[in-house]
matplotlib code that plots the C-alpha trace (Angstrom):
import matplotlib.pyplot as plt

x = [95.3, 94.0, 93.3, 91.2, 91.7, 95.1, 96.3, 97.2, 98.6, 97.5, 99.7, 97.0, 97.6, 95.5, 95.8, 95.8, 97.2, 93.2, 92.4, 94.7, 93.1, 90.0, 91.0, 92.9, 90.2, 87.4, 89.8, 91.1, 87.0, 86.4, 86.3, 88.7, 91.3, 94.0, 96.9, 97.1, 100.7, 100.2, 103.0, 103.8, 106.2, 106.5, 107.5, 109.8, 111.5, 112.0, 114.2, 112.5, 113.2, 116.0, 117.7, 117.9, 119.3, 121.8, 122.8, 123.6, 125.0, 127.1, 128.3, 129.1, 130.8, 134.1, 134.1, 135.5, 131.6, 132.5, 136.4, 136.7, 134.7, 137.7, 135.3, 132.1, 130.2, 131.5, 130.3, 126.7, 126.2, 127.0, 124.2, 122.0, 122.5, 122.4, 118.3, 117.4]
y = [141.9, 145.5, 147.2, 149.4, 153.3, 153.3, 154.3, 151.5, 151.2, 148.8, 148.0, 147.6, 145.7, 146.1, 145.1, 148.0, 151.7, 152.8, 151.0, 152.4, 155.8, 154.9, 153.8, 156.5, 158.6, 156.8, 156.4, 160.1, 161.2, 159.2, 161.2, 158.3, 158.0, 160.5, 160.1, 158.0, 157.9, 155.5, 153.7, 152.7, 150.1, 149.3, 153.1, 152.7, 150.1, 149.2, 151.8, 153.0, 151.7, 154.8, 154.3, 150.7, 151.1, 153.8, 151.8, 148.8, 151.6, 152.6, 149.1, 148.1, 151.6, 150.5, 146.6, 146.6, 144.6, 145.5, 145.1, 142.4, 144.7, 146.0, 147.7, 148.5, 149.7, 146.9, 144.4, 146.4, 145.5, 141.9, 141.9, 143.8, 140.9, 137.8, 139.5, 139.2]
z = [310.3, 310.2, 313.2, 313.9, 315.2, 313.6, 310.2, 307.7, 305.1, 301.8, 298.5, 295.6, 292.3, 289.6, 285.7, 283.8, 284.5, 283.7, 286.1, 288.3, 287.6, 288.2, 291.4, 292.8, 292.0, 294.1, 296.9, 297.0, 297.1, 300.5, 303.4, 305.8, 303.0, 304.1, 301.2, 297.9, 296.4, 293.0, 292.3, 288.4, 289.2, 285.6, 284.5, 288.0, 287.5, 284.2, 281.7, 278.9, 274.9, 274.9, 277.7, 276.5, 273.2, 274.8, 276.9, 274.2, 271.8, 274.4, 275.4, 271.8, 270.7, 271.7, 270.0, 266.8, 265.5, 261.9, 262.1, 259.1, 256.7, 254.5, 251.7, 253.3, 250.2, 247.9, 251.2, 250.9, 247.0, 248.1, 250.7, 248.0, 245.4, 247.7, 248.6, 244.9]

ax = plt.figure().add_subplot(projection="3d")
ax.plot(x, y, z, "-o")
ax.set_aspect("equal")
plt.show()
């Protein structure tokens, strides 16, 4: 429980990152509400699509994925025709 004549500290969750906004700002404009540090625990947490993909390129640059492909334009006609 919250007590009172000491600083406390609360973790907020809210649904959207506007929302998030929104709130920051109303808190930061009352006089009792010394600091506000949003967290965006989805940008924090969780790598972006490009770090992603980098990081699969980078795992699968090394396996030979494509080793039984002896011709590879005669093997793209082949895909091209089996489409139509």
């Amino acid at each position: 429980m919250l007590k009172l004549n000491e600083m406390n500290t609360l973790k907020i969750s809210v649904k959207s990152n506007k929302d998030a906004v929104l709130l920051t700002k109303l808190l930061k404009s009352l006089n009792f509400v010394i600091n506000v540090e949003p967290v965006l625990e989805n940008k924090v947490n969780k790598k972006n699509q490009y770090e992603l993909l980098n990081d699969l390129i980078e795992k699968k640059a090394n396996s030979k994925l494509f080793q039984e492909i002896i011709d590879p334009v005669r093997w793209q006609k082949k895909l091209r025709n089996e489409w139509s």
